[in-house]
N, C-alpha and C positions, 0 to 999 in steps of 0.2 A: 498736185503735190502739196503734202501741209507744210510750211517752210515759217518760222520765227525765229528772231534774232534775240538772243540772248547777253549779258554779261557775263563774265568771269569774275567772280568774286576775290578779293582779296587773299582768300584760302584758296584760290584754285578752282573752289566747289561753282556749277552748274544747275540751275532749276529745272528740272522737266519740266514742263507745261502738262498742264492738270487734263487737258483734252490727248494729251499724246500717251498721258499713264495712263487713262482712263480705256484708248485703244488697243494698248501694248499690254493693258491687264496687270500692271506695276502698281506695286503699295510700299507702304511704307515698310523698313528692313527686309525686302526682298533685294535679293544681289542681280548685276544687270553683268550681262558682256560688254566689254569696249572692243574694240577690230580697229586698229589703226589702219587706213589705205593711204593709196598717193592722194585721193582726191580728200580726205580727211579721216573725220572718228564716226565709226559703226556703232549705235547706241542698240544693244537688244537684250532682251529679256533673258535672263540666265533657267535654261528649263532643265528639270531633272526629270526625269520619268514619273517620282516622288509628288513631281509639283502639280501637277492634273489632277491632284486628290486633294488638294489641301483644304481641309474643312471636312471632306464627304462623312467621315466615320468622327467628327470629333466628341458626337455625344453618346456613343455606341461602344468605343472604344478607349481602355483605362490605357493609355501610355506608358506608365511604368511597370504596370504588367507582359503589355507585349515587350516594353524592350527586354524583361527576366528572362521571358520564355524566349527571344531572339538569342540573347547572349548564353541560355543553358546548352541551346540548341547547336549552337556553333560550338560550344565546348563538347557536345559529343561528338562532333564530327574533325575533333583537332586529331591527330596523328602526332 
């Protein structure tokens, strides 16, 4: 079990330890789950279906194009 004891910051805020983002795949402005239990706090990585891709097409893919062609598309389909 990987187990370190941390502070609580003045703010409240918490460190992750750089070997436990580096295994949980956590970066910087990625959002994480908290899980309160009896026995304390659940730290997990917040996954969207979305997030398994992140990076794959960023050089292949103009952004603001797919989101026009997203947002025209779903206006065809509005009732």
């Amino acid at each position: 079990m990987n187990v370190e004891h941390k502070k609580i910051s003045t703010k409240g805020q918490l460190t992750i330890p750089k070997r436990f983002r580096e295994k949980l795949n956590i970066h910087e402005g990625d959002e994480v789950t908290l899980v309160l239990t009896e026995d304390g706090i659940i730290v997990k990585p917040k996954i969207s279906n979305m997030s398994i891709l992140r990076g794959l097409l960023k050089d292949t893919v103009d952004l603001d194009k797919a989101k026009s062609f997203i947002e025209s598309e779903r206006k065809k389909w509005r009732i």
